[in-house]
mmJSON file of the N, C-alpha and C atoms, coordinates in Angstrom:
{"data_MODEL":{"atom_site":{
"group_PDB":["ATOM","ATOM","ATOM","ATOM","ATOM","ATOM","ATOM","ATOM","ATOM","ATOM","ATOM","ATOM","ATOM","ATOM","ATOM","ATOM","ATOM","ATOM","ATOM","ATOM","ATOM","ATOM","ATOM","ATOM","ATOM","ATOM","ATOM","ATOM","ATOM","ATOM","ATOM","ATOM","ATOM","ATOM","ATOM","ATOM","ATOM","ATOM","ATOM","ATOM","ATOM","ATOM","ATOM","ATOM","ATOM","ATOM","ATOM","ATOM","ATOM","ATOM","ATOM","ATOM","ATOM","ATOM","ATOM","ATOM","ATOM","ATOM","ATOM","ATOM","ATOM","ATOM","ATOM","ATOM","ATOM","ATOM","ATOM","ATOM","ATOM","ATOM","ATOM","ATOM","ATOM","ATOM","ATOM","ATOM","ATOM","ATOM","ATOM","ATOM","ATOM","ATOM","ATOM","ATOM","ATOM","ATOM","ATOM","ATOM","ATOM","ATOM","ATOM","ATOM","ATOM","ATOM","ATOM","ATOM","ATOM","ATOM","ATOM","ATOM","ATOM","ATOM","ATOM","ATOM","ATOM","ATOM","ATOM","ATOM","ATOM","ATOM","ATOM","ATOM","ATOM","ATOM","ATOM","ATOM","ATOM","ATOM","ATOM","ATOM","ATOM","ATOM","ATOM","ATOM","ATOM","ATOM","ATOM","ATOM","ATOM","ATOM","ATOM","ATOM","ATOM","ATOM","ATOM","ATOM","ATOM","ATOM","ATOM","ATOM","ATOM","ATOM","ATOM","ATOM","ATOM","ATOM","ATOM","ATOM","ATOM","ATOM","ATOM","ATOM","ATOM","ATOM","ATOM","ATOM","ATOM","ATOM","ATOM","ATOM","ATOM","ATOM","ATOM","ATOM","ATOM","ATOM","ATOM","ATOM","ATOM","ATOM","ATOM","ATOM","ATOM","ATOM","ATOM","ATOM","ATOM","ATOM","ATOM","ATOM","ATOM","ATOM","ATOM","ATOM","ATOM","ATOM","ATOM","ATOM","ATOM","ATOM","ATOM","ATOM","ATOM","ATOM","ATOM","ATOM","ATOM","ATOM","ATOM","ATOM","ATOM","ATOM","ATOM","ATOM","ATOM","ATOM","ATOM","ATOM","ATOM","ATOM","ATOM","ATOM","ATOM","ATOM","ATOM","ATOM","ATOM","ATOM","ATOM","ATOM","ATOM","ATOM","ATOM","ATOM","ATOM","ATOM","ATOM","ATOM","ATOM","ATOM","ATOM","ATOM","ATOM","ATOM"],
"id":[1,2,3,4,5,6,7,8,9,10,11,12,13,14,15,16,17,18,19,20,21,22,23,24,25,26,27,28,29,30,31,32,33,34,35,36,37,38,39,40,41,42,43,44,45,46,47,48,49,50,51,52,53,54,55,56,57,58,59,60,61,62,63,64,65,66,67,68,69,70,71,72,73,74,75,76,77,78,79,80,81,82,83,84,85,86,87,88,89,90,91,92,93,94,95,96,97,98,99,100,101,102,103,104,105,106,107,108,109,110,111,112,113,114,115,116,117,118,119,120,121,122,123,124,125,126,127,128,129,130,131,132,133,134,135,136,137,138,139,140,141,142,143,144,145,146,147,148,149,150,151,152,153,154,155,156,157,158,159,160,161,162,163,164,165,166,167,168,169,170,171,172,173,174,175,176,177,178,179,180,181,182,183,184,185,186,187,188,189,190,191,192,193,194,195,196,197,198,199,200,201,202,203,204,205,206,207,208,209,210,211,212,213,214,215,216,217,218,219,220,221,222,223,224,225,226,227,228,229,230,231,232,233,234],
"type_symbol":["N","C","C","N","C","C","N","C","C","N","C","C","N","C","C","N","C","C","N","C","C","N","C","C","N","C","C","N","C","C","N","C","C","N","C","C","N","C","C","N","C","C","N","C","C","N","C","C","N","C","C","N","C","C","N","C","C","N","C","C","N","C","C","N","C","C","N","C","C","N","C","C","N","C","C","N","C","C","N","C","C","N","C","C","N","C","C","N","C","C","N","C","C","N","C","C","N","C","C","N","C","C","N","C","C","N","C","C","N","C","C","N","C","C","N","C","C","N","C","C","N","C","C","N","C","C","N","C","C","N","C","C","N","C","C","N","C","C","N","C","C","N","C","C","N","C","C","N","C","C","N","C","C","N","C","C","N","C","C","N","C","C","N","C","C","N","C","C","N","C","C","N","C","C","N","C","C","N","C","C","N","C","C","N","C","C","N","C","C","N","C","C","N","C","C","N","C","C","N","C","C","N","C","C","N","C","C","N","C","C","N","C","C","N","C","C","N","C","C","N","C","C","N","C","C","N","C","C","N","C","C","N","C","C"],
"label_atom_id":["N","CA","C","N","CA","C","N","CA","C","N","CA","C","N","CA","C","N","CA","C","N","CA","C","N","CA","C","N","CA","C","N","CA","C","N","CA","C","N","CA","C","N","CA","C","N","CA","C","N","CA","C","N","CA","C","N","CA","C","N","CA","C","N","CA","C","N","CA","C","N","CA","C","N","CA","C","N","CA","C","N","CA","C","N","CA","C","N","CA","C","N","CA","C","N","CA","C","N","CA","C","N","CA","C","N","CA","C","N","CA","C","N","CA","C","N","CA","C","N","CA","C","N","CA","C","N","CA","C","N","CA","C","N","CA","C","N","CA","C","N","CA","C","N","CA","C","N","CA","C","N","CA","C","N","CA","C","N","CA","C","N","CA","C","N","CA","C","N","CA","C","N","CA","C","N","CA","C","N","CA","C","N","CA","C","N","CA","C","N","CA","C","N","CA","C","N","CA","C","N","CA","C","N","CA","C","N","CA","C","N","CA","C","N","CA","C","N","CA","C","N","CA","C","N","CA","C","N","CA","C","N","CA","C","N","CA","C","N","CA","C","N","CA","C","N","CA","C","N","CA","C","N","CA","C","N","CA","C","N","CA","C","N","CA","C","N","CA","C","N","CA","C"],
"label_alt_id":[null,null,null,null,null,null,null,null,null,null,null,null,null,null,null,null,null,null,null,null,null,null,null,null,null,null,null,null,null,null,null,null,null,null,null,null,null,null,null,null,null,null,null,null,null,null,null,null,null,null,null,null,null,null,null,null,null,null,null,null,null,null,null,null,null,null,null,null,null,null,null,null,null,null,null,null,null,null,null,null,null,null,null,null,null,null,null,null,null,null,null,null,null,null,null,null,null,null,null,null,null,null,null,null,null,null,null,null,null,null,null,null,null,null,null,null,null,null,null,null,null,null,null,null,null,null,null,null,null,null,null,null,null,null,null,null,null,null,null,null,null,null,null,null,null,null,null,null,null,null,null,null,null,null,null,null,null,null,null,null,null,null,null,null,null,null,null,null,null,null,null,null,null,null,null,null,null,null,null,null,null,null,null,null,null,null,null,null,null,null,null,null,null,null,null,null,null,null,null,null,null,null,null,null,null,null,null,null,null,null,null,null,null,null,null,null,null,null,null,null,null,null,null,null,null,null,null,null,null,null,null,null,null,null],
"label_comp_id":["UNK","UNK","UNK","UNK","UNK","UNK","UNK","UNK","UNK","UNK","UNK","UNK","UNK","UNK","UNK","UNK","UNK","UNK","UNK","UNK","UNK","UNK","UNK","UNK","UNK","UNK","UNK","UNK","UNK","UNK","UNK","UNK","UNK","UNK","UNK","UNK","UNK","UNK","UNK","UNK","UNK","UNK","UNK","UNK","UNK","UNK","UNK","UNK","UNK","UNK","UNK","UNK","UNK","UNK","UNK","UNK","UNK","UNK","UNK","UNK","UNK","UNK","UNK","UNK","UNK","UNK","UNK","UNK","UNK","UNK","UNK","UNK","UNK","UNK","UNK","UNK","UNK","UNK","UNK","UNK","UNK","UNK","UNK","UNK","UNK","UNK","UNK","UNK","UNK","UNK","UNK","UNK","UNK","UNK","UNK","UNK","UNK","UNK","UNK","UNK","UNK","UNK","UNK","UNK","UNK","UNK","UNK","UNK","UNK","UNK","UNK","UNK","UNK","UNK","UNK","UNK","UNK","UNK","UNK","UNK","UNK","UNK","UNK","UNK","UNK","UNK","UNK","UNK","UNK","UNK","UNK","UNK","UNK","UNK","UNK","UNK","UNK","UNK","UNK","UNK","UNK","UNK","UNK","UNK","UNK","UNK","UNK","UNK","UNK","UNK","UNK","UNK","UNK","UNK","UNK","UNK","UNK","UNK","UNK","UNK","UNK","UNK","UNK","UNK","UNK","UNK","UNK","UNK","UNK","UNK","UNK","UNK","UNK","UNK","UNK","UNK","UNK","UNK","UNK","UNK","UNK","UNK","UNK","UNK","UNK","UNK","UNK","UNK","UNK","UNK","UNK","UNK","UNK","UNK","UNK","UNK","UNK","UNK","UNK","UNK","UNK","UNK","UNK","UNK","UNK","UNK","UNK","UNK","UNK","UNK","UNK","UNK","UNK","UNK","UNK","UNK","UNK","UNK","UNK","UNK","UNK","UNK","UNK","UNK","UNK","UNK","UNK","UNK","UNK","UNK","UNK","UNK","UNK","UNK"],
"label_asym_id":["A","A","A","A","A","A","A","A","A","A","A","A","A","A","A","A","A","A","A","A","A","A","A","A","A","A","A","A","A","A","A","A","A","A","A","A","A","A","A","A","A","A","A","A","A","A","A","A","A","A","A","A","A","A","A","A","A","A","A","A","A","A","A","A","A","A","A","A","A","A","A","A","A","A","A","A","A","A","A","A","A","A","A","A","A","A","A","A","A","A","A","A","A","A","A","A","A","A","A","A","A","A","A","A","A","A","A","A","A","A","A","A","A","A","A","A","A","A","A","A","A","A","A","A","A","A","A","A","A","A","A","A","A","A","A","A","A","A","A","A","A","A","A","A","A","A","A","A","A","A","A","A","A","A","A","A","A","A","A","A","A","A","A","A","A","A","A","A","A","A","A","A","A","A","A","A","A","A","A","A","A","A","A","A","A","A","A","A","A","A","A","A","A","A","A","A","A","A","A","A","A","A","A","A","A","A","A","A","A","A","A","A","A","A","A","A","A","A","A","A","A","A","A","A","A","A","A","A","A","A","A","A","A","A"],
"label_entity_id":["1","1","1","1","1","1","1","1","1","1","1","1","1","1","1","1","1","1","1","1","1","1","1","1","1","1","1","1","1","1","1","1","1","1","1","1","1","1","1","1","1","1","1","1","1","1","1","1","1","1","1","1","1","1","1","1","1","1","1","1","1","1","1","1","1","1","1","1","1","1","1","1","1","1","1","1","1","1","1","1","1","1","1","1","1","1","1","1","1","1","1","1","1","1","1","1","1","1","1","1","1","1","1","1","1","1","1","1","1","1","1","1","1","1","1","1","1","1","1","1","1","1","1","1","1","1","1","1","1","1","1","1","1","1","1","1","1","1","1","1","1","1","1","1","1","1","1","1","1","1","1","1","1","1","1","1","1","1","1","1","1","1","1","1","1","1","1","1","1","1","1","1","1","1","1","1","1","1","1","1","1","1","1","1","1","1","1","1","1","1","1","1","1","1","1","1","1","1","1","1","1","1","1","1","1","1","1","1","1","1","1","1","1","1","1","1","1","1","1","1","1","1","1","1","1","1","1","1","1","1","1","1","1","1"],
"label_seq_id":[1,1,1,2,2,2,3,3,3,4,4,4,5,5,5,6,6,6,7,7,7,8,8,8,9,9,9,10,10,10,11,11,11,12,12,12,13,13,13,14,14,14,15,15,15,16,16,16,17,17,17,18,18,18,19,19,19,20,20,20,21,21,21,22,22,22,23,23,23,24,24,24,25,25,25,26,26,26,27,27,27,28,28,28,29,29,29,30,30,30,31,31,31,32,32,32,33,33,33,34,34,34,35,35,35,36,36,36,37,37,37,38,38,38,39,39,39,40,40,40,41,41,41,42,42,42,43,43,43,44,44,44,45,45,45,46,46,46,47,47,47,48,48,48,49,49,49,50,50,50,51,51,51,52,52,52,53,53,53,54,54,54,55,55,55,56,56,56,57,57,57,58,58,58,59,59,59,60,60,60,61,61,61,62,62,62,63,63,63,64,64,64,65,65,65,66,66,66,67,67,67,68,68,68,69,69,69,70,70,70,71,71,71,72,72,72,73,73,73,74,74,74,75,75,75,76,76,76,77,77,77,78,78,78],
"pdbx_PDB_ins_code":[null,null,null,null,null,null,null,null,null,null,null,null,null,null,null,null,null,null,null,null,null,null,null,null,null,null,null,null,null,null,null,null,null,null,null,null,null,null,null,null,null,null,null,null,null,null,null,null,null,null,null,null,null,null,null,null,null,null,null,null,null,null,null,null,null,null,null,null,null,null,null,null,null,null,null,null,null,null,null,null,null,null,null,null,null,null,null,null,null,null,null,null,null,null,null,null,null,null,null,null,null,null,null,null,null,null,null,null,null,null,null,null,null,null,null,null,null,null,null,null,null,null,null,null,null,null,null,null,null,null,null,null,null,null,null,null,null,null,null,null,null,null,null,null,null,null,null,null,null,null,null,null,null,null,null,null,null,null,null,null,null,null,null,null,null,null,null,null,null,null,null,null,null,null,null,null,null,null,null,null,null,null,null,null,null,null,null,null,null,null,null,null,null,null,null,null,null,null,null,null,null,null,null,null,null,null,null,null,null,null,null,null,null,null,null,null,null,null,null,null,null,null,null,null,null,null,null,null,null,null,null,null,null,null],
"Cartn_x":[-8.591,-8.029,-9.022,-9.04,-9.672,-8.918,-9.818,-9.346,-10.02,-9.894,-10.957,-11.485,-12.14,-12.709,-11.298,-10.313,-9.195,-8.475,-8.55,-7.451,-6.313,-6.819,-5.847,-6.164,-4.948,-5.626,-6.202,-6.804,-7.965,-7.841,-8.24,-9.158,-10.259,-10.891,-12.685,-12.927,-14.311,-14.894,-16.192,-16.987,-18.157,-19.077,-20.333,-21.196,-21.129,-19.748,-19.079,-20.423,-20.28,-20.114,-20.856,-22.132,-23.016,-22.221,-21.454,-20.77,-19.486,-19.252,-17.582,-17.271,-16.087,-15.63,-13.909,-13.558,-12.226,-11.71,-10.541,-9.672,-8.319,-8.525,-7.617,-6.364,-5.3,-4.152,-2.887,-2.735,-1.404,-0.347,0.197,1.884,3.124,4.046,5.417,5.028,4.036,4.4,3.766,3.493,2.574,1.218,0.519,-0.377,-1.594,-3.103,-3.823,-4.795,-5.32,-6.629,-6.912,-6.196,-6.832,-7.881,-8.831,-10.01,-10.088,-8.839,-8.53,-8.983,-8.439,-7.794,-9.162,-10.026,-11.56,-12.773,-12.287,-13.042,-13.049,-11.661,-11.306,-11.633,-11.836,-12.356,-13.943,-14.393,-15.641,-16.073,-15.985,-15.874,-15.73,-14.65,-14.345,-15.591,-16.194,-16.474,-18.311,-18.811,-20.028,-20.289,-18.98,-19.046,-18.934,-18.533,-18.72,-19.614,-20.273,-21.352,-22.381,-23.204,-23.881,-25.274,-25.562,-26.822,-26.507,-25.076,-24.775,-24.288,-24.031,-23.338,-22.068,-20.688,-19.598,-19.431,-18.404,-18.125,-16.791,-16.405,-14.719,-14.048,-13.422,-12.538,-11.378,-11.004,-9.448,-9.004,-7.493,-7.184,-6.474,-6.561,-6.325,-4.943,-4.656,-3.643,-2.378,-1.442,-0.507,0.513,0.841,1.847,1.265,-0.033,-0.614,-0.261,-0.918,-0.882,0.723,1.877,3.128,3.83,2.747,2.607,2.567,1.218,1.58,0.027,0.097,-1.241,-1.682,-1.423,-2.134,-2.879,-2.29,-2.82,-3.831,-3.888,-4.747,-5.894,-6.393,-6.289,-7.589,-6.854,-7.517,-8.422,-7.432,-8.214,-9.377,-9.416,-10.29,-11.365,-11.319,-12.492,-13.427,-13.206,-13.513,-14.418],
"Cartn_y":[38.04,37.638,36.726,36.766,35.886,35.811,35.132,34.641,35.246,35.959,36.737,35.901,35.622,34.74,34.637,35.341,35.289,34.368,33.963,33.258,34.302,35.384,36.43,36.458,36.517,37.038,39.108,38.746,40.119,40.112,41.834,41.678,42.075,41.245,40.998,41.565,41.549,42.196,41.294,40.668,39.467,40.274,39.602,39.876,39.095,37.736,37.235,36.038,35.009,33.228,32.59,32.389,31.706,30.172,29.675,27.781,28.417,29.345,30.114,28.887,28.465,27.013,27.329,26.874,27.043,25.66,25.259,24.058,24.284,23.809,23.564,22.588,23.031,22.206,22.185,23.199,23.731,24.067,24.295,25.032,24.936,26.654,26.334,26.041,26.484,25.856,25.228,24.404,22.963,22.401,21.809,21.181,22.192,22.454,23.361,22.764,21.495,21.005,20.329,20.452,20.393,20.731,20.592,21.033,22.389,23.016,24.354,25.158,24.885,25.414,25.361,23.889,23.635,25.338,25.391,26.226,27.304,28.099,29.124,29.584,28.744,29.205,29.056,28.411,28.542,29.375,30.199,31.778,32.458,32.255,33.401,33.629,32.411,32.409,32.689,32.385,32.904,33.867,35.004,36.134,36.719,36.235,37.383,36.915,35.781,35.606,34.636,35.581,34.432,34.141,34.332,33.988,32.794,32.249,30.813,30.149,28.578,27.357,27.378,27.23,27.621,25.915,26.286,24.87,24.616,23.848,23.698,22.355,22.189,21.072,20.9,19.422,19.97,18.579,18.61,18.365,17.54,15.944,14.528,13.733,14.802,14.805,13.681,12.915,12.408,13.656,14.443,15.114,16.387,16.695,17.463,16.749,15.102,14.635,13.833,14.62,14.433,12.443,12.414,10.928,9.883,10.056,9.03,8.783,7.444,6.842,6.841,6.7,7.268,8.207,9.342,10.751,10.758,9.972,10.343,9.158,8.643,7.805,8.547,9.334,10.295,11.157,11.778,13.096,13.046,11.869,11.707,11.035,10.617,9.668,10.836,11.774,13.403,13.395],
"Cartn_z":[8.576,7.304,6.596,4.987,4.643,3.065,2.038,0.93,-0.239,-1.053,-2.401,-2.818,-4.031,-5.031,-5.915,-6.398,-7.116,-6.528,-4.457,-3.78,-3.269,-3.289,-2.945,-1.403,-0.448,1.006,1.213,2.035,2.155,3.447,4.114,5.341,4.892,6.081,5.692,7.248,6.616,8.531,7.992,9.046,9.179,10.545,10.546,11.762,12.472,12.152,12.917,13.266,13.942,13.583,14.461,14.84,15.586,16.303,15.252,15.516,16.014,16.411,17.261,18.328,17.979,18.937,18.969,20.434,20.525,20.478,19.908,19.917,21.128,21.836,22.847,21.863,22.277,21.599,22.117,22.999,23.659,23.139,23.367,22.768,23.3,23.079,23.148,25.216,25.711,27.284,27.696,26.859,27.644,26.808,27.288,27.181,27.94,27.071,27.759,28.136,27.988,28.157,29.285,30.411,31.985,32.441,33.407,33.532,33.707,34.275,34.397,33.481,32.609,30.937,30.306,30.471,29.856,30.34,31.931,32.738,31.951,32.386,31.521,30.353,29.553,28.158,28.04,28.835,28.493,29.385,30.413,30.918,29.808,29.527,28.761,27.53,27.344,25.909,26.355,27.471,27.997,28.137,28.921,29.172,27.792,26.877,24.922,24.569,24.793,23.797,24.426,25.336,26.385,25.863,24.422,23.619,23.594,23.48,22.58,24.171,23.849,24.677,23.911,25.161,24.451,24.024,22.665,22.253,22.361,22.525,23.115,22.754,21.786,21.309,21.888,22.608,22.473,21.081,20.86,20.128,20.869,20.39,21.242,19.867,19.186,18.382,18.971,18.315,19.127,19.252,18.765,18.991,20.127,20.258,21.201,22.977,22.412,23.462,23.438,23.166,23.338,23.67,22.349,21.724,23.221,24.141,25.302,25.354,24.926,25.317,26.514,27.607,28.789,28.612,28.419,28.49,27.245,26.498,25.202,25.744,26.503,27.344,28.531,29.333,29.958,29.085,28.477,27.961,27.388,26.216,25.336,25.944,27.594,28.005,28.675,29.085,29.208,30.01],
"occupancy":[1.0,1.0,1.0,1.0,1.0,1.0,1.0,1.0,1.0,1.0,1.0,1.0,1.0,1.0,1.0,1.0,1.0,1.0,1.0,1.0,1.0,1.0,1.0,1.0,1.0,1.0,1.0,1.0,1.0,1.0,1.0,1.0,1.0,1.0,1.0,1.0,1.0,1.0,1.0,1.0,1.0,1.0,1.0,1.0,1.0,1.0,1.0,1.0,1.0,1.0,1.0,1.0,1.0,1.0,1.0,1.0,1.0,1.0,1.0,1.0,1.0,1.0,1.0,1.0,1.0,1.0,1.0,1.0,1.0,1.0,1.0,1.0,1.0,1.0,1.0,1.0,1.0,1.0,1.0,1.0,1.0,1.0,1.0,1.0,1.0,1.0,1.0,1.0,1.0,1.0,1.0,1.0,1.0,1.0,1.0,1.0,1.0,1.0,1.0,1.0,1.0,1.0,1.0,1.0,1.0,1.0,1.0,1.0,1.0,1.0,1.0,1.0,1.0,1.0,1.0,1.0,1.0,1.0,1.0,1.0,1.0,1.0,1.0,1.0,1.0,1.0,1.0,1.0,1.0,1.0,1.0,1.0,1.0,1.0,1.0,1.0,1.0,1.0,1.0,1.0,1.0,1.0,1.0,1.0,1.0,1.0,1.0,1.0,1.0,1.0,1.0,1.0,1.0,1.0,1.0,1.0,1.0,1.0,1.0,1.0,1.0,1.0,1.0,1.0,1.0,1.0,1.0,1.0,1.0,1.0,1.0,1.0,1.0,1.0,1.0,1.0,1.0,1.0,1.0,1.0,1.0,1.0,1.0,1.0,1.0,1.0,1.0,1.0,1.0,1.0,1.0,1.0,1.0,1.0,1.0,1.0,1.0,1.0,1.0,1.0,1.0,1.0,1.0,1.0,1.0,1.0,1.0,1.0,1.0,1.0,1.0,1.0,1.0,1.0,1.0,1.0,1.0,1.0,1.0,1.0,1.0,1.0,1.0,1.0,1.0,1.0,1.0,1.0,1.0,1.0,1.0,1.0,1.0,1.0],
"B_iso_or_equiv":[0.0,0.0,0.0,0.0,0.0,0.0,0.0,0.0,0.0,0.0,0.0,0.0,0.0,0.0,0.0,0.0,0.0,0.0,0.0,0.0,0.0,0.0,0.0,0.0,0.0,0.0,0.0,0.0,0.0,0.0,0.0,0.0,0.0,0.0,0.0,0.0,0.0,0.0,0.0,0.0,0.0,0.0,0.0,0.0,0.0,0.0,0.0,0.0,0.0,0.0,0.0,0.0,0.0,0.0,0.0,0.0,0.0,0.0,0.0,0.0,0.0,0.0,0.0,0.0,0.0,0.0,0.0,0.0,0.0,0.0,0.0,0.0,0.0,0.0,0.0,0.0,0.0,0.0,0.0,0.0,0.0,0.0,0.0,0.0,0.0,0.0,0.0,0.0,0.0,0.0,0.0,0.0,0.0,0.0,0.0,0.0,0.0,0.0,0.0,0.0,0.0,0.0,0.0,0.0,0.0,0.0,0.0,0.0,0.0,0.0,0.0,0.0,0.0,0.0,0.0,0.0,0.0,0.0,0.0,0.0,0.0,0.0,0.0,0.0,0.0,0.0,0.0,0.0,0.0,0.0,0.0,0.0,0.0,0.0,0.0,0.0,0.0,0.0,0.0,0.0,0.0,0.0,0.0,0.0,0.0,0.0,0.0,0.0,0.0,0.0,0.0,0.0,0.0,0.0,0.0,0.0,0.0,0.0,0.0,0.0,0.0,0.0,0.0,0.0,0.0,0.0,0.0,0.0,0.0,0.0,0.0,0.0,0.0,0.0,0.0,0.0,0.0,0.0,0.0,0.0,0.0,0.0,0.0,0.0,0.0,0.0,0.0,0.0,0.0,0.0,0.0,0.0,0.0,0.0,0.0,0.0,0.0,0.0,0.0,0.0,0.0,0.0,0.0,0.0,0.0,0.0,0.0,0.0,0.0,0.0,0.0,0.0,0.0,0.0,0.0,0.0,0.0,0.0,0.0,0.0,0.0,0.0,0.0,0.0,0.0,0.0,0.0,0.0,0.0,0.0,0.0,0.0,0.0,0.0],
"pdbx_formal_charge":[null,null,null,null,null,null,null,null,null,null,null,null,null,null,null,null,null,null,null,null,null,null,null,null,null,null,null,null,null,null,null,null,null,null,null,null,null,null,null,null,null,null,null,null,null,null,null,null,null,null,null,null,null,null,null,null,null,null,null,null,null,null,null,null,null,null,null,null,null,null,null,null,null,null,null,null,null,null,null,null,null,null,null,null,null,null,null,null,null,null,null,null,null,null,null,null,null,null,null,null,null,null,null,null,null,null,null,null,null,null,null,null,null,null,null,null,null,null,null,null,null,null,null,null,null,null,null,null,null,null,null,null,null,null,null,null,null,null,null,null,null,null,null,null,null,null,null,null,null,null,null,null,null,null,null,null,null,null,null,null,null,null,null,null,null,null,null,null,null,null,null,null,null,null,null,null,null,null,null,null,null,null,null,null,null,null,null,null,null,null,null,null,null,null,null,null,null,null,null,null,null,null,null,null,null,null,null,null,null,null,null,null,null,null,null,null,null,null,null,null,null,null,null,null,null,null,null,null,null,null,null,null,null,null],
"auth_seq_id":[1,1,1,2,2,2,3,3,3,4,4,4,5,5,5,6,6,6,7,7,7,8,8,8,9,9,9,10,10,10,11,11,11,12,12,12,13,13,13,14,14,14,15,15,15,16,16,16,17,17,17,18,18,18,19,19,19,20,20,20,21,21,21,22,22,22,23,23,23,24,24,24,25,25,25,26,26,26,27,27,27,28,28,28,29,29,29,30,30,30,31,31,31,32,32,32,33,33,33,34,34,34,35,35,35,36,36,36,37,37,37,38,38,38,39,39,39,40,40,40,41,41,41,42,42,42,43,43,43,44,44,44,45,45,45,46,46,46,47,47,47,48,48,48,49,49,49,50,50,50,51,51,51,52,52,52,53,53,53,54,54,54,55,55,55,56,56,56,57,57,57,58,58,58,59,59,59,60,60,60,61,61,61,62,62,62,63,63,63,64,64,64,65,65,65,66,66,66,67,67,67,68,68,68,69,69,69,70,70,70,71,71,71,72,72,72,73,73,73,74,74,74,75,75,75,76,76,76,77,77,77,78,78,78],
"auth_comp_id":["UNK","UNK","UNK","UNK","UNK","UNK","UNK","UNK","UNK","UNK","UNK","UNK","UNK","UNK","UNK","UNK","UNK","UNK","UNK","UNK","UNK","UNK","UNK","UNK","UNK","UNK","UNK","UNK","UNK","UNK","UNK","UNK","UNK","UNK","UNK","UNK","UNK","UNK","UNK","UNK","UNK","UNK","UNK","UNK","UNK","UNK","UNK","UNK","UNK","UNK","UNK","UNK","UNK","UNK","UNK","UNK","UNK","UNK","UNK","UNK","UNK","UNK","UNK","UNK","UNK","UNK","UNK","UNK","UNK","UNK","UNK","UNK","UNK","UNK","UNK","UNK","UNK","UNK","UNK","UNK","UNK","UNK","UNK","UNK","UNK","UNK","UNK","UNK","UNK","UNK","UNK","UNK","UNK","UNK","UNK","UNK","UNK","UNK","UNK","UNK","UNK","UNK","UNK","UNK","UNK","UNK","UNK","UNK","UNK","UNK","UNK","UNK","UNK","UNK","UNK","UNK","UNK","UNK","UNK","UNK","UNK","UNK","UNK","UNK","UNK","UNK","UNK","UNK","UNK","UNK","UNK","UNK","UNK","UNK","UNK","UNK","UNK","UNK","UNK","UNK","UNK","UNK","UNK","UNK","UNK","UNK","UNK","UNK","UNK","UNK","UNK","UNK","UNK","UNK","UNK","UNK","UNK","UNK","UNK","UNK","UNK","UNK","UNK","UNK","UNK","UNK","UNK","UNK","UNK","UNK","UNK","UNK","UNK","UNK","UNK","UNK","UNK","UNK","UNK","UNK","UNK","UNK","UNK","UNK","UNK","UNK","UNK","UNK","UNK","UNK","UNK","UNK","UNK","UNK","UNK","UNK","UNK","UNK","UNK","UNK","UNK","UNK","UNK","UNK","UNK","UNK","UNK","UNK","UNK","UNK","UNK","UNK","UNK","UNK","UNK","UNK","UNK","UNK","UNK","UNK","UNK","UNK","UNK","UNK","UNK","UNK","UNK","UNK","UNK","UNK","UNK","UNK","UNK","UNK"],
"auth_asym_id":["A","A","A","A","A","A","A","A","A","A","A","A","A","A","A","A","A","A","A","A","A","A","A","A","A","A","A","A","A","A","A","A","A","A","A","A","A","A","A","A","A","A","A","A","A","A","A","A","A","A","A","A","A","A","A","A","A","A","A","A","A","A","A","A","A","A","A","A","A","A","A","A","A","A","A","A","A","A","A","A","A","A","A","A","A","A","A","A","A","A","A","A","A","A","A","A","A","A","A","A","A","A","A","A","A","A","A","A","A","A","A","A","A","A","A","A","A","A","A","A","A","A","A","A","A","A","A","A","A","A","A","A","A","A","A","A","A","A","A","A","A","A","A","A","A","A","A","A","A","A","A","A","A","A","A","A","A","A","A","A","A","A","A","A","A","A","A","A","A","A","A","A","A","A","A","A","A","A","A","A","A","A","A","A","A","A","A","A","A","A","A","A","A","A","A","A","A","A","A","A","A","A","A","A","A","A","A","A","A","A","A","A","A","A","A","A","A","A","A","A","A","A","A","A","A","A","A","A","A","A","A","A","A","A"],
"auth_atom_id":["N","CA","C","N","CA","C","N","CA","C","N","CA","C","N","CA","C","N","CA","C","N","CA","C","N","CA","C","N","CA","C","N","CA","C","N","CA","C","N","CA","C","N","CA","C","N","CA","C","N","CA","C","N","CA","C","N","CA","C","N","CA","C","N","CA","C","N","CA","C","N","CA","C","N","CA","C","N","CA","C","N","CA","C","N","CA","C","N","CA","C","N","CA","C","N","CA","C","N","CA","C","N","CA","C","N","CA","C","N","CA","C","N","CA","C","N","CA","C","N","CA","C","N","CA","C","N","CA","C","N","CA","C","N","CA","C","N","CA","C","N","CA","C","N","CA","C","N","CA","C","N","CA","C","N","CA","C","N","CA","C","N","CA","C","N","CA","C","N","CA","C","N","CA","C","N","CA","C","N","CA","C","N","CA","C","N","CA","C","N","CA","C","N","CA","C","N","CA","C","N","CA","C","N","CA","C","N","CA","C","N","CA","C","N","CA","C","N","CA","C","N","CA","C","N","CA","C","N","CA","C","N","CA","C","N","CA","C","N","CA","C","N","CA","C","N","CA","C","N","CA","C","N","CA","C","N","CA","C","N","CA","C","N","CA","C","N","CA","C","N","CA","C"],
"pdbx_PDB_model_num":[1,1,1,1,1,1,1,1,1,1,1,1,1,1,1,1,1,1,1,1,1,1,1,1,1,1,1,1,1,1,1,1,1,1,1,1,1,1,1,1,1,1,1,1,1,1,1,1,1,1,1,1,1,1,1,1,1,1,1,1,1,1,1,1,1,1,1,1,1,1,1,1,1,1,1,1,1,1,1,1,1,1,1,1,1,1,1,1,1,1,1,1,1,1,1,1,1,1,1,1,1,1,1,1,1,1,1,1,1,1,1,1,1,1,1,1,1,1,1,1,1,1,1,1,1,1,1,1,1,1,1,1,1,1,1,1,1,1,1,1,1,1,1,1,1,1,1,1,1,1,1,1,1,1,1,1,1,1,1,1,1,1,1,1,1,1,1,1,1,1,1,1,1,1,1,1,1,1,1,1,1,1,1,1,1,1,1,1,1,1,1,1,1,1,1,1,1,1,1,1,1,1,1,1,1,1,1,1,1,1,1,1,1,1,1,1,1,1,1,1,1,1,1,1,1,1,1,1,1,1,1,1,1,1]
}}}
């Protein structure tokens, strides 16, 4: 999906994105940014595109981190 010059949505097709980065954020079952979850995606993201270093955000959000300073605490000291 993308946006026209009018602001209209489109599908677009790209040769696709050298800066490709995943945001860890979690959802309706949990929290994803365990070291597990870190592993996992950056597999995943070596094995599609092993020209590049995968880049991997998570999101230290209060409502991600289910508003508890501890854990934002941990996470963010990484």
């Amino acid at each position: 999906m993308g946006v026209t010059e009018q602001g209209l949505a489109a599908i677009v097709k790209t040769t696709g994105n050298k800066d490709v980065h995943v945001i860890l954020r979690g959802g309706s079952k949990g929290p994803n940014y365990a070291a597990e979850h870190v592993k996992t995606v950056a597999a995943a993201l070596e094995k599609s595109r092993p020209q590049y270093k995968p880049s991997i955000m998570i999101d230290c959000s209060r409502t991600s981190l289910l508003s508890s300073l501890p854990r934002f605490l941990l996470i963010s000291s990484g």
